[in-house]
KOLGU-40617 format. One line per field, with one value per residue (C-alpha): residue number from 1; x, y, z. Coordinates in Angstrom, 3 decimals, always signed. Layout:
REM KOLGU-40617
num	[NUM,...]
X	[X,...]
Y	[Y,...]
Z	[Z,...]
***
This chain:
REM KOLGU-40617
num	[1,2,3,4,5,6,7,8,9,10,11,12,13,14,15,16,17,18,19,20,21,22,23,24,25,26,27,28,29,30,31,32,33,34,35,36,37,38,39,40,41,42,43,44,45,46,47,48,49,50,51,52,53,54,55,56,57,58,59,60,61,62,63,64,65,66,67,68,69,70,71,72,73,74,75,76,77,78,79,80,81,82,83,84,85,86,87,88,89,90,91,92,93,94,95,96,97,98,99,100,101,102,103,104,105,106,107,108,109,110,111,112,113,114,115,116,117,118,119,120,121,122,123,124,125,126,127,128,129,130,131,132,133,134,135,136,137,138,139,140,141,142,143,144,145,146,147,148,149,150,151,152,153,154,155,156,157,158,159,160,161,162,163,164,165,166,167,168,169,170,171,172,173,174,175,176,177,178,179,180,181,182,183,184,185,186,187,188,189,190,191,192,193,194,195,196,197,198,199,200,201,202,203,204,205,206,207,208,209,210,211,212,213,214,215,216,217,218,219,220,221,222,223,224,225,226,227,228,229,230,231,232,233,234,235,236,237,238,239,240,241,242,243,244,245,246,247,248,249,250,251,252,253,254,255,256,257,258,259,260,261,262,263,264,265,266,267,268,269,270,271,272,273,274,275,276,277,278,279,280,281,282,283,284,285,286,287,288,289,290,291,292,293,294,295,296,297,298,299,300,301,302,303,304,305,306,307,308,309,310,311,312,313,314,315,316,317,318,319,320,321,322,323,324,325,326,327,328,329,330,331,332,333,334,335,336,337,338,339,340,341,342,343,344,345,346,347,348,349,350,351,352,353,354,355,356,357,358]
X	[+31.936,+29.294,+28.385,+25.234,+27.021,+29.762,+26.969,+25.411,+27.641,+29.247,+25.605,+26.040,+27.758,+28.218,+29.789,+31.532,+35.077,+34.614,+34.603,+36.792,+37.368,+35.822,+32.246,+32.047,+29.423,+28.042,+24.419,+24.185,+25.850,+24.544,+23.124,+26.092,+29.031,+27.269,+26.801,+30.705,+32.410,+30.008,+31.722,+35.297,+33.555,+31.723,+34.810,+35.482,+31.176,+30.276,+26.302,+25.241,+25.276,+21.699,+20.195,+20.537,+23.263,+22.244,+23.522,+25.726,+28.208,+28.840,+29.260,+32.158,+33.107,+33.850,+31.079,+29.532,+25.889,+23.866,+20.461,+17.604,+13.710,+11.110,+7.122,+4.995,+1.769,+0.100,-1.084,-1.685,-3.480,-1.464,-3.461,-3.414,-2.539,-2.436,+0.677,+0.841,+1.527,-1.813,+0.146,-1.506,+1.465,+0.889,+2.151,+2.354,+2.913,+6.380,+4.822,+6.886,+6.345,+6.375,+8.705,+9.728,+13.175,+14.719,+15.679,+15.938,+14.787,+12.755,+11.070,+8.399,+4.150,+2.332,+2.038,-1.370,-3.552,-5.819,-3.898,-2.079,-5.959,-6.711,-3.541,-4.537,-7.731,-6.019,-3.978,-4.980,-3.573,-2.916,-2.078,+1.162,+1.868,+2.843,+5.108,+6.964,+7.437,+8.469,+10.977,+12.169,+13.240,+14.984,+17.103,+17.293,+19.192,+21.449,+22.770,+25.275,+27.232,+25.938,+23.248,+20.452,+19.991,+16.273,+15.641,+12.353,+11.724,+12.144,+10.384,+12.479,+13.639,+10.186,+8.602,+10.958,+11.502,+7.381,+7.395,+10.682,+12.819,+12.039,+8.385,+9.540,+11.881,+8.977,+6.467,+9.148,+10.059,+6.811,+5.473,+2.627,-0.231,+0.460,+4.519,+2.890,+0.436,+3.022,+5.415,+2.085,+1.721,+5.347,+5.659,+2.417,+3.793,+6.458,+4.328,+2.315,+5.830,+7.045,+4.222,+3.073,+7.035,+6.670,+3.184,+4.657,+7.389,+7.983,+11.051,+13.488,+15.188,+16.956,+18.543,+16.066,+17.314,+15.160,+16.572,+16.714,+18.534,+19.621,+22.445,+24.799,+28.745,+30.061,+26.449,+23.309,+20.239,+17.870,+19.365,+18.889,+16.211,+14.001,+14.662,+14.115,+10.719,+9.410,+10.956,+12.383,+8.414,+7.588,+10.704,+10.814,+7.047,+8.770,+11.369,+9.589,+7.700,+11.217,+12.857,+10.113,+10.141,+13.915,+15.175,+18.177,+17.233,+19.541,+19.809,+20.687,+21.842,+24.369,+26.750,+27.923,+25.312,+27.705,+25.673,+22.527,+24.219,+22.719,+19.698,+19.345,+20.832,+17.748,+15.208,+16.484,+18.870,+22.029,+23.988,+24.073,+25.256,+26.789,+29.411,+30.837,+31.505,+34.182,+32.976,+35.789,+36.138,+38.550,+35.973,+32.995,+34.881,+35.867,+32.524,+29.922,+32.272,+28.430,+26.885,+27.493,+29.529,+28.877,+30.448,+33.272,+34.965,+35.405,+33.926,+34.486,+37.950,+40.112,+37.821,+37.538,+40.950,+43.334,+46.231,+46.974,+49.184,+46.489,+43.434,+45.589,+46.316,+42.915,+41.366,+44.459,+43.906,+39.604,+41.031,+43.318,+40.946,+37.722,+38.987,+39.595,+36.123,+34.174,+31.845,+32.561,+31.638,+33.729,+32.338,+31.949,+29.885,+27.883,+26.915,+29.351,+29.058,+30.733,+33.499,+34.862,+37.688,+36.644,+40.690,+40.087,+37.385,+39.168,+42.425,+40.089,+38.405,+41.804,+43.191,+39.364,+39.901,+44.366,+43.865,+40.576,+41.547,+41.289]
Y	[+21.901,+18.708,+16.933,+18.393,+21.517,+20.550,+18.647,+21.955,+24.496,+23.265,+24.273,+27.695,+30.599,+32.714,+30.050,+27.644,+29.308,+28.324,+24.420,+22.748,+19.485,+17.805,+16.239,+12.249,+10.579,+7.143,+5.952,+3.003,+0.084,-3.251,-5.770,-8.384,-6.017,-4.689,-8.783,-9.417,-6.550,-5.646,-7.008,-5.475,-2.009,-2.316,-3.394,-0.287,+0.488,-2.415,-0.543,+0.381,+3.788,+4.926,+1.527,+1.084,-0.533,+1.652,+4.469,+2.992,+1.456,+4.210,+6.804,+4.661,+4.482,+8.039,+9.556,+12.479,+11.474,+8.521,+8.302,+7.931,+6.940,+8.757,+7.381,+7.543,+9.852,+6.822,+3.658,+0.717,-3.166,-5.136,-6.620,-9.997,-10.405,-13.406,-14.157,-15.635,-18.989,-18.748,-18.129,-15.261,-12.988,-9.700,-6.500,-3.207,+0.481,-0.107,-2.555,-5.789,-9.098,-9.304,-11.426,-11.918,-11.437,-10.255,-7.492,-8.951,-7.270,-9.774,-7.388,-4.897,-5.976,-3.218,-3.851,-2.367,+0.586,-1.360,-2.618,+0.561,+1.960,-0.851,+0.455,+3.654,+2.279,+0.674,+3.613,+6.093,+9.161,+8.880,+11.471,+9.882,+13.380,+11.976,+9.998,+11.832,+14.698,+11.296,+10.289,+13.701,+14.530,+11.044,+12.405,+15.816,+13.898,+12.091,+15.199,+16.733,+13.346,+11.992,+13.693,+11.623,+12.772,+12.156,+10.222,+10.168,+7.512,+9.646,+8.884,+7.349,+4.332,+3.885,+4.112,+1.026,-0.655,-0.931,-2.416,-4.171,-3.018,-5.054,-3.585,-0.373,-0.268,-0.470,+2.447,+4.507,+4.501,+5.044,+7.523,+5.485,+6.649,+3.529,+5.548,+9.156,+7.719,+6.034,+9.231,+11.176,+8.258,+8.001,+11.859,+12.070,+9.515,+11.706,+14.507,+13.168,+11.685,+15.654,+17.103,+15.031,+15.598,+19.366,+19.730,+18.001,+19.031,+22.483,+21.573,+20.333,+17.789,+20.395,+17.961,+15.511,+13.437,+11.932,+8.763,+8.051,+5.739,+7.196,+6.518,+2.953,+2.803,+4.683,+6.873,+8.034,+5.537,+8.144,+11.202,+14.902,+15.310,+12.984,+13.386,+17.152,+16.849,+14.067,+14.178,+18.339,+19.542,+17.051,+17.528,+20.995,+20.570,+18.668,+20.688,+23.721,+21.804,+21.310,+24.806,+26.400,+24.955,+25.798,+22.349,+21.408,+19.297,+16.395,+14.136,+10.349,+7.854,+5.293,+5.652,+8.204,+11.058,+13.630,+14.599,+15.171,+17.223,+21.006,+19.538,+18.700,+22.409,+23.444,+21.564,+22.902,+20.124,+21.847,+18.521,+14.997,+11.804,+8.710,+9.784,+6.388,+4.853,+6.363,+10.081,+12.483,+14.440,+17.169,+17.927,+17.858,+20.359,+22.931,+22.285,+22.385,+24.449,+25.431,+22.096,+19.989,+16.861,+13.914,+10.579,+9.574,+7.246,+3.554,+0.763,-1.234,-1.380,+0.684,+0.248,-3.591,-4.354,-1.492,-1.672,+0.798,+3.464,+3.177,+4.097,+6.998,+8.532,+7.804,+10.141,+12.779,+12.524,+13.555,+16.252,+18.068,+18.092,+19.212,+20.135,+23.739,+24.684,+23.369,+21.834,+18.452,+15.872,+12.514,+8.874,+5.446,+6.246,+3.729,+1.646,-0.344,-4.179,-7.314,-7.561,-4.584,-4.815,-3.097,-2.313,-0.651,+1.383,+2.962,+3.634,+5.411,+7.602,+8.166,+9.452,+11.310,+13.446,+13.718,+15.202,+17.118,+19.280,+22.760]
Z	[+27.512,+27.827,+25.052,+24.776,+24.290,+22.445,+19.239,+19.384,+18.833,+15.432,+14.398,+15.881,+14.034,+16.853,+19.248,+17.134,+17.581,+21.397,+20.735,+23.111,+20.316,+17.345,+19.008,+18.357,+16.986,+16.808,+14.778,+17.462,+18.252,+17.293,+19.920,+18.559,+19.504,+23.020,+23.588,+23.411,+25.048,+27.300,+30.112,+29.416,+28.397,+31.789,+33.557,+35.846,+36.032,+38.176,+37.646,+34.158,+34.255,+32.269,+33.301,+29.057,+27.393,+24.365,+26.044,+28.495,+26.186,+23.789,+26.315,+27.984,+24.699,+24.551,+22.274,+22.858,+20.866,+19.596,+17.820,+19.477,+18.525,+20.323,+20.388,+17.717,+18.034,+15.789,+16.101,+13.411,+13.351,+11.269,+7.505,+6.352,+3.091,+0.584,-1.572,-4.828,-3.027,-1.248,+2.047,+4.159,+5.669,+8.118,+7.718,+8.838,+7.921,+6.547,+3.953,+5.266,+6.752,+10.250,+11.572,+15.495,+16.599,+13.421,+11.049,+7.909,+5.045,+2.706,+0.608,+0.665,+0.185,-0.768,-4.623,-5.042,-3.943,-2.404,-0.123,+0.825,+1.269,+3.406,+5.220,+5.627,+7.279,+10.061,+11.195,+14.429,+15.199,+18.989,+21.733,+22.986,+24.817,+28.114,+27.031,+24.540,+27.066,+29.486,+26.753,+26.362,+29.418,+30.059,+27.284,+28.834,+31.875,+29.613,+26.836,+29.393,+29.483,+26.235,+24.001,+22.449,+18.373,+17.828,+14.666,+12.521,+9.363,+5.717,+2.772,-0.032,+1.239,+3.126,-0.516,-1.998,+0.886,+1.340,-2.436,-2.642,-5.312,-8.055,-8.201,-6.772,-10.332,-12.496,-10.286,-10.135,-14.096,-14.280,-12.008,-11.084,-8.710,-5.781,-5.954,-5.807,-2.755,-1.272,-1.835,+0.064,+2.749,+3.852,+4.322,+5.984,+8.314,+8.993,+9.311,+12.635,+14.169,+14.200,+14.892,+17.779,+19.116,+18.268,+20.049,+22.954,+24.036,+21.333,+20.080,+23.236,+21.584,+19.869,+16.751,+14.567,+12.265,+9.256,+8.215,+4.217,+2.915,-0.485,-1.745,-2.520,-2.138,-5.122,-5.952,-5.315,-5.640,-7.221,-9.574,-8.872,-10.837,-9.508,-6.266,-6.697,-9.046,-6.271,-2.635,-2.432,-1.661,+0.845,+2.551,+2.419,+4.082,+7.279,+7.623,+8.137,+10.923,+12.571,+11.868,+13.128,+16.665,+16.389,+15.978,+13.767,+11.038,+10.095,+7.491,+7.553,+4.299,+3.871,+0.785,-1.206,-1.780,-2.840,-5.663,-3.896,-1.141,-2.805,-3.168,+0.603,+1.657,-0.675,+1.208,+4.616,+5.923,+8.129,+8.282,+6.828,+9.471,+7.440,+4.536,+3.281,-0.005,-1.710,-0.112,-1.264,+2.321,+0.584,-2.069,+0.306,+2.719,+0.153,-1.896,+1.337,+4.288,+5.438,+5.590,+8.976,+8.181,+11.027,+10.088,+7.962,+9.744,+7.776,+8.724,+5.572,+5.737,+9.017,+11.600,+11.148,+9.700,+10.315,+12.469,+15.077,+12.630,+9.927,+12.701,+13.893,+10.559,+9.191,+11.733,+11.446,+7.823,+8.709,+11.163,+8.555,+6.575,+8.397,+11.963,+11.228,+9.495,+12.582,+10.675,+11.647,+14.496,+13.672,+14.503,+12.180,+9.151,+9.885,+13.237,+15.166,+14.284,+15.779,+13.551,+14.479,+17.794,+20.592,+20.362,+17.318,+18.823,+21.863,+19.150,+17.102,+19.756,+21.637,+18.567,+17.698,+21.208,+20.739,+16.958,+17.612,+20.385,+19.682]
***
Protein backbone atom coordinates (compact mmCIF):
# COMPACT_ATOMS: atom_id res chain seq x y z
CA UNK A 1 0.00 0.00 0.00
CA UNK A 2 1.62 3.70 -1.00
CA UNK A 3 1.02 6.43 0.97
CA UNK A 4 -1.32 7.85 -1.18
CA UNK A 5 -3.29 4.85 -0.57
CA UNK A 6 -2.66 4.19 2.75
CA UNK A 7 -4.07 8.48 3.89
CA UNK A 8 -6.99 7.50 1.91
CA UNK A 9 -8.40 4.57 3.01
CA UNK A 10 -8.87 5.44 6.84
CA UNK A 11 -11.49 7.75 5.06
CA UNK A 12 -13.02 4.80 3.31
CA UNK A 13 -15.63 2.49 4.94
CA UNK A 14 -15.42 -0.15 2.57
CA UNK A 15 -11.52 -0.49 2.51
CA UNK A 16 -10.34 0.53 5.81
CA UNK A 17 -10.07 -3.14 7.22
CA UNK A 18 -7.32 -3.60 4.40
CA UNK A 19 -4.81 -0.95 5.95
CA UNK A 20 -1.44 -2.33 6.02
CA UNK A 21 -0.42 0.29 9.32
CA UNK A 22 -1.42 3.48 11.01
CA UNK A 23 -0.56 6.34 7.99
CA UNK A 24 1.95 9.17 9.44
CA UNK A 25 1.48 12.53 9.28
CA UNK A 26 3.44 15.67 9.49
CA UNK A 27 1.88 19.68 9.07
CA UNK A 28 5.52 20.68 7.76
CA UNK A 29 8.72 21.01 9.01
CA UNK A 30 10.19 24.32 9.82
CA UNK A 31 13.06 25.91 7.69
CA UNK A 32 15.26 25.93 11.25
CA UNK A 33 15.08 22.07 11.73
CA UNK A 34 15.49 21.21 7.69
CA UNK A 35 18.68 23.85 8.10
CA UNK A 36 20.42 21.56 10.83
CA UNK A 37 19.83 18.01 9.90
CA UNK A 38 19.61 18.33 6.50
CA UNK A 39 22.83 16.94 5.87
CA UNK A 40 22.55 13.74 8.18
CA UNK A 41 18.79 13.21 6.90
CA UNK A 42 20.31 13.45 3.35
CA UNK A 43 23.21 11.30 4.26
CA UNK A 44 22.45 8.10 2.15
CA UNK A 45 20.47 10.57 -0.87
CA UNK A 46 23.54 12.21 -2.21
CA UNK A 47 20.45 14.04 -4.80
CA UNK A 48 17.39 15.48 -3.14
CA UNK A 49 14.94 13.33 -4.13
CA UNK A 50 11.70 15.86 -5.20
CA UNK A 51 14.28 18.63 -5.96
CA UNK A 52 12.30 20.20 -2.50
CA UNK A 53 13.50 19.89 0.85
CA UNK A 54 9.79 20.36 1.85
CA UNK A 55 9.12 17.13 0.63
CA UNK A 56 12.39 15.60 0.60
CA UNK A 57 13.08 15.64 4.26
CA UNK A 58 9.89 14.37 5.66
CA UNK A 59 9.56 11.57 3.35
CA UNK A 60 13.12 10.25 4.51
CA UNK A 61 11.71 10.89 7.56
CA UNK A 62 9.25 8.24 7.16
CA UNK A 63 5.85 10.08 6.70
CA UNK A 64 3.47 9.16 4.51
CA UNK A 65 1.80 13.05 3.99
CA UNK A 66 2.54 16.74 4.48
CA UNK A 67 0.49 19.91 3.73
CA UNK A 68 0.71 21.54 0.84
CA UNK A 69 -0.47 25.22 -0.60
CA UNK A 70 -1.70 25.28 -4.03
CA UNK A 71 -2.04 28.90 -6.17
CA UNK A 72 -4.44 31.26 -5.57
CA UNK A 73 -7.10 31.99 -8.44
CA UNK A 74 -6.73 35.84 -7.00
CA UNK A 75 -4.62 38.49 -7.09
CA UNK A 76 -4.20 41.70 -4.68
CA UNK A 77 -1.98 45.36 -4.69
CA UNK A 78 -1.01 45.91 -1.37
CA UNK A 79 -2.77 49.59 0.57
CA UNK A 80 -0.91 52.04 2.37
CA UNK A 81 -2.16 52.86 5.42
CA UNK A 82 -1.34 55.54 8.15
CA UNK A 83 -0.92 54.60 11.87
CA UNK A 84 -1.63 56.58 14.77
CA UNK A 85 2.12 57.50 14.79
CA UNK A 86 1.79 59.05 11.35
CA UNK A 87 3.90 56.10 9.97
CA UNK A 88 2.41 54.73 6.61
CA UNK A 89 2.63 50.70 6.72
CA UNK A 90 1.40 48.20 3.66
CA UNK A 91 -0.76 45.50 3.86
CA UNK A 92 -2.49 42.93 2.26
CA UNK A 93 -5.55 40.61 2.27
CA UNK A 94 -4.68 39.04 5.59
CA UNK A 95 -4.90 42.57 7.20
CA UNK A 96 -1.03 42.63 8.40
CA UNK A 97 2.09 44.50 7.88
CA UNK A 98 4.25 43.34 5.38
CA UNK A 99 7.40 42.52 6.44
CA UNK A 100 10.37 40.68 4.32
CA UNK A 101 11.86 37.57 5.52
CA UNK A 102 9.70 36.92 8.49
CA UNK A 103 6.64 35.41 10.07
CA UNK A 104 6.01 37.26 12.94
CA UNK A 105 2.72 38.08 13.87
CA UNK A 106 2.52 41.89 15.02
CA UNK A 107 -1.04 42.37 14.86
CA UNK A 108 -3.79 42.69 12.48
CA UNK A 109 -4.76 46.51 10.49
CA UNK A 110 -7.98 46.44 9.31
CA UNK A 111 -9.83 48.43 12.14
CA UNK A 112 -12.36 50.07 9.92
CA UNK A 113 -14.69 49.39 6.95
CA UNK A 114 -13.16 51.61 4.95
CA UNK A 115 -10.25 50.21 4.81
CA UNK A 116 -11.42 46.64 4.37
CA UNK A 117 -13.57 48.34 1.25
CA UNK A 118 -10.53 49.81 -0.01
CA UNK A 119 -9.34 46.13 0.26
CA UNK A 120 -11.83 44.72 -1.53
CA UNK A 121 -10.99 47.20 -4.35
CA UNK A 122 -7.60 45.98 -4.90
CA UNK A 123 -8.42 42.33 -5.27
CA UNK A 124 -8.75 40.34 -8.95
CA UNK A 125 -10.09 37.19 -9.48
CA UNK A 126 -7.48 35.53 -11.78
CA UNK A 127 -7.54 32.35 -13.99
CA UNK A 128 -4.50 30.60 -12.47
CA UNK A 129 -5.80 27.29 -14.33
CA UNK A 130 -2.53 26.27 -15.77
CA UNK A 131 -0.89 26.29 -13.02
CA UNK A 132 -3.02 24.77 -10.54
CA UNK A 133 -3.53 21.76 -12.89
CA UNK A 134 0.74 22.25 -13.10
CA UNK A 135 0.80 22.10 -9.26
CA UNK A 136 -1.53 19.31 -9.17
CA UNK A 137 -0.02 16.94 -10.98
CA UNK A 138 3.54 17.62 -9.41
CA UNK A 139 1.69 16.31 -6.43
CA UNK A 140 0.12 13.52 -8.39
CA UNK A 141 3.95 12.26 -8.92
CA UNK A 142 4.78 12.61 -5.36
CA UNK A 143 1.36 10.79 -3.35
CA UNK A 144 2.56 7.16 -4.10
CA UNK A 145 5.81 7.83 -2.02
CA UNK A 146 4.50 10.75 -0.07
CA UNK A 147 1.02 12.40 -0.56
CA UNK A 148 0.68 16.20 -0.59
CA UNK A 149 -2.67 17.30 1.81
CA UNK A 150 -3.83 20.48 0.07
CA UNK A 151 -4.43 23.26 2.54
CA UNK A 152 -6.77 26.38 2.09
CA UNK A 153 -6.83 29.59 4.75
CA UNK A 154 -10.35 29.31 7.11
CA UNK A 155 -12.09 32.08 8.39
CA UNK A 156 -11.82 32.57 12.17
CA UNK A 157 -8.45 33.15 12.78
CA UNK A 158 -8.26 35.16 9.37
CA UNK A 159 -11.07 37.45 11.01
CA UNK A 160 -8.80 38.23 14.40
CA UNK A 161 -5.71 37.84 13.08
CA UNK A 162 -6.70 40.73 10.26
CA UNK A 163 -7.75 43.00 13.46
CA UNK A 164 -5.42 41.85 16.13
CA UNK A 165 -7.05 40.61 19.10
CA UNK A 166 -7.38 43.40 21.19
CA UNK A 167 -9.84 45.12 18.63
CA UNK A 168 -11.00 41.82 17.42
CA UNK A 169 -12.29 41.41 21.46
CA UNK A 170 -14.40 44.35 21.30
CA UNK A 171 -16.18 43.52 17.32
CA UNK A 172 -16.67 40.32 18.31
CA UNK A 173 -18.62 41.13 21.79
CA UNK A 174 -20.27 43.14 19.76
CA UNK A 175 -21.27 41.73 16.58
CA UNK A 176 -20.23 44.64 14.69
CA UNK A 177 -20.74 45.07 10.86
CA UNK A 178 -16.51 45.44 9.99
CA UNK A 179 -16.68 41.41 12.08
CA UNK A 180 -19.84 40.29 9.97
CA UNK A 181 -17.89 41.78 6.60
CA UNK A 182 -14.88 40.46 7.58
CA UNK A 183 -16.73 37.03 8.60
CA UNK A 184 -18.26 37.48 4.60
CA UNK A 185 -14.69 38.55 3.20
CA UNK A 186 -12.59 35.77 4.71
CA UNK A 187 -15.07 33.01 3.50
CA UNK A 188 -15.42 34.55 0.21
CA UNK A 189 -11.71 34.31 0.05
CA UNK A 190 -12.00 30.85 0.61
CA UNK A 191 -14.64 30.51 -1.72
CA UNK A 192 -12.46 31.53 -5.04
CA UNK A 193 -9.25 29.42 -3.58
CA UNK A 194 -11.74 26.12 -3.94
CA UNK A 195 -13.41 26.96 -6.59
CA UNK A 196 -10.63 27.99 -8.86
CA UNK A 197 -8.89 24.38 -7.54
CA UNK A 198 -12.29 22.63 -8.18
CA UNK A 199 -12.77 24.21 -11.75
CA UNK A 200 -9.31 23.18 -12.50
CA UNK A 201 -8.49 20.24 -11.88
CA UNK A 202 -12.39 18.69 -10.47
CA UNK A 203 -11.35 17.55 -7.40
CA UNK A 204 -7.77 15.45 -7.87
CA UNK A 205 -6.23 16.42 -4.90
CA UNK A 206 -8.52 14.21 -3.26
CA UNK A 207 -7.95 15.72 0.68
CA UNK A 208 -8.25 19.75 1.42
CA UNK A 209 -7.60 20.98 4.46
CA UNK A 210 -8.96 24.51 5.75
CA UNK A 211 -6.71 25.84 8.26
CA UNK A 212 -8.42 27.63 11.48
CA UNK A 213 -6.82 28.24 14.20
CA UNK A 214 -9.46 27.82 16.97
CA UNK A 215 -8.69 26.72 19.83
CA UNK A 216 -5.66 27.53 22.84
CA UNK A 217 -3.95 24.72 25.05
CA UNK A 218 -6.58 23.73 27.54
CA UNK A 219 -9.95 25.22 25.31
CA UNK A 220 -11.55 26.48 22.58
CA UNK A 221 -10.97 30.28 21.60
CA UNK A 222 -14.63 30.92 20.58
CA UNK A 223 -17.72 28.85 22.40
CA UNK A 224 -20.23 26.66 20.57
CA UNK A 225 -22.60 29.00 20.25
CA UNK A 226 -20.89 31.49 18.54
CA UNK A 227 -19.10 29.60 16.45
CA UNK A 228 -22.33 27.83 15.40
CA UNK A 229 -24.64 31.26 15.10
CA UNK A 230 -21.45 32.87 13.01
CA UNK A 231 -18.91 30.40 11.27
CA UNK A 232 -21.37 26.77 10.86
CA UNK A 233 -23.22 28.54 7.51
CA UNK A 234 -20.23 29.74 5.83
CA UNK A 235 -18.51 26.64 6.38
CA UNK A 236 -21.12 24.48 5.60
CA UNK A 237 -21.17 26.78 2.15
CA UNK A 238 -17.33 25.58 1.39
CA UNK A 239 -17.71 22.39 2.20
CA UNK A 240 -20.29 21.59 -0.11
CA UNK A 241 -17.94 23.08 -2.81
CA UNK A 242 -15.40 20.32 -1.70
CA UNK A 243 -17.81 17.28 -1.13
CA UNK A 244 -19.24 17.77 -4.19
CA UNK A 245 -16.13 17.35 -6.38
CA UNK A 246 -15.59 14.29 -4.07
CA UNK A 247 -12.82 15.67 -2.04
CA UNK A 248 -12.34 14.94 1.71
CA UNK A 249 -12.67 17.89 3.71
CA UNK A 250 -10.25 18.40 6.63
CA UNK A 251 -9.97 20.54 9.32
CA UNK A 252 -6.82 22.22 10.86
CA UNK A 253 -6.43 24.13 14.65
CA UNK A 254 -3.89 24.08 17.23
CA UNK A 255 -5.08 23.31 20.88
CA UNK A 256 -7.70 21.64 22.37
CA UNK A 257 -11.06 21.93 20.39
CA UNK A 258 -12.73 19.06 21.95
CA UNK A 259 -15.78 20.92 22.50
CA UNK A 260 -16.30 22.13 19.10
CA UNK A 261 -15.65 18.69 17.56
CA UNK A 262 -19.93 18.02 16.82
CA UNK A 263 -20.11 21.17 15.61
CA UNK A 264 -17.46 20.57 12.85
CA UNK A 265 -19.08 16.87 11.98
CA UNK A 266 -22.26 19.24 11.50
CA UNK A 267 -20.69 21.49 9.06
CA UNK A 268 -19.28 18.54 6.98
CA UNK A 269 -15.63 18.09 8.26
CA UNK A 270 -14.54 14.02 8.12
CA UNK A 271 -11.30 14.63 10.13
CA UNK A 272 -9.49 17.26 12.22
CA UNK A 273 -5.19 17.43 11.89
CA UNK A 274 -3.53 18.99 15.18
CA UNK A 275 -5.06 17.55 18.64
CA UNK A 276 -2.76 19.08 21.38
CA UNK A 277 -3.27 20.75 24.63
CA UNK A 278 -4.43 18.57 27.13
CA UNK A 279 -6.69 16.55 24.19
CA UNK A 280 -8.14 13.52 26.12
CA UNK A 281 -7.41 10.78 23.17
CA UNK A 282 -9.58 8.04 25.19
CA UNK A 283 -12.57 10.35 25.34
CA UNK A 284 -12.21 11.62 21.76
CA UNK A 285 -12.01 7.88 20.47
CA UNK A 286 -15.04 6.55 22.27
CA UNK A 287 -16.91 10.03 21.88
CA UNK A 288 -16.05 10.62 17.86
CA UNK A 289 -15.06 6.63 16.58
CA UNK A 290 -16.48 8.31 13.09
CA UNK A 291 -14.47 11.38 12.93
CA UNK A 292 -10.75 11.02 11.40
CA UNK A 293 -8.18 11.80 14.10
CA UNK A 294 -4.59 13.03 12.41
CA UNK A 295 -2.11 14.32 14.99
CA UNK A 296 -1.59 13.72 18.58
CA UNK A 297 1.75 13.32 18.95
CA UNK A 298 3.51 15.99 21.68
CA UNK A 299 5.60 18.39 20.83
CA UNK A 300 5.48 20.37 24.05
CA UNK A 301 6.90 17.97 26.11
CA UNK A 302 8.01 14.00 24.48
CA UNK A 303 9.00 14.93 21.28
CA UNK A 304 11.49 17.65 22.48
CA UNK A 305 12.42 16.25 25.87
CA UNK A 306 11.49 12.60 26.12
CA UNK A 307 13.88 9.90 26.38
CA UNK A 308 13.80 6.91 24.25
CA UNK A 309 11.20 4.62 26.69
CA UNK A 310 8.92 7.66 27.08
CA UNK A 311 8.75 8.23 22.89
CA UNK A 312 8.04 4.51 22.56
CA UNK A 313 5.25 4.27 25.04
CA UNK A 314 3.81 7.60 24.14
CA UNK A 315 3.00 6.33 20.67
CA UNK A 316 1.96 2.65 22.07
CA UNK A 317 -0.12 4.51 24.47
CA UNK A 318 -1.88 6.57 20.86
CA UNK A 319 -1.98 3.02 19.21
CA UNK A 320 -4.01 1.25 22.04
CA UNK A 321 -6.00 3.62 22.02
CA UNK A 322 -6.92 4.53 18.38
CA UNK A 323 -5.11 1.78 16.29
CA UNK A 324 -7.99 -0.59 16.22
CA UNK A 325 -10.90 1.90 15.08
CA UNK A 326 -8.85 2.95 11.96
CA UNK A 327 -9.62 6.22 12.34
CA UNK A 328 -6.31 7.44 13.00
CA UNK A 329 -3.09 8.63 11.03
CA UNK A 330 -0.34 9.53 13.86
CA UNK A 331 2.35 12.43 13.38
CA UNK A 332 3.42 15.65 15.79
CA UNK A 333 0.37 17.71 16.51
CA UNK A 334 1.95 20.39 15.42
CA UNK A 335 5.07 21.13 12.93
CA UNK A 336 8.50 19.94 13.56
CA UNK A 337 10.74 22.82 15.08
CA UNK A 338 14.50 23.02 15.88
CA UNK A 339 14.38 22.04 19.30
CA UNK A 340 13.19 18.93 18.65
CA UNK A 341 16.25 15.88 18.03
CA UNK A 342 16.21 14.54 14.85
CA UNK A 343 16.92 11.31 17.31
CA UNK A 344 13.74 11.82 18.72
CA UNK A 345 12.14 11.92 15.39
CA UNK A 346 13.34 8.60 13.82
CA UNK A 347 12.43 6.88 17.65
CA UNK A 348 9.12 8.18 17.22
CA UNK A 349 8.43 7.05 13.63
CA UNK A 350 10.28 3.64 14.20
CA UNK A 351 8.06 2.99 16.96
CA UNK A 352 4.84 4.85 14.72
CA UNK A 353 5.45 1.89 11.89
CA UNK A 354 6.55 -1.24 14.93
CA UNK A 355 3.11 -0.42 16.99
CA UNK A 356 0.91 0.47 13.95
CA UNK A 357 1.24 -2.55 11.92
CA UNK A 358 -1.83 -4.24 11.32
Amino acid sequence: MNARERYLTVYDEGKRKKLDRVPTHVQYIREEFIDKYKDEILRYHPEKLFKNYYFDIPFVLGFDSVFAPFPPSFKIKPIKIRQNNGNYIKIKEDGQAIRRKTTFYEGGYIHSIDILDEIYANIKKIDNSELLRKTIRKYEKLAPKIFPILMVDGIFDKVWKSMGMATFSYHFQKKTKLYKELIEFYTNIAKINIEGLIEATNGRGKVLTLLDDVAFKGRSMISTQRWTQDFLTPYKELISLISEVEMIPQIHTDGDPTELIPYFQKAGFCGLQGWEGGVNPQFINEKFPNFVVIGFGDVSHILPYGDKNQIIEHVKHLMDIFKENRHFILGPSTVIFKEIPLKNIRIFMNATKKYGKY
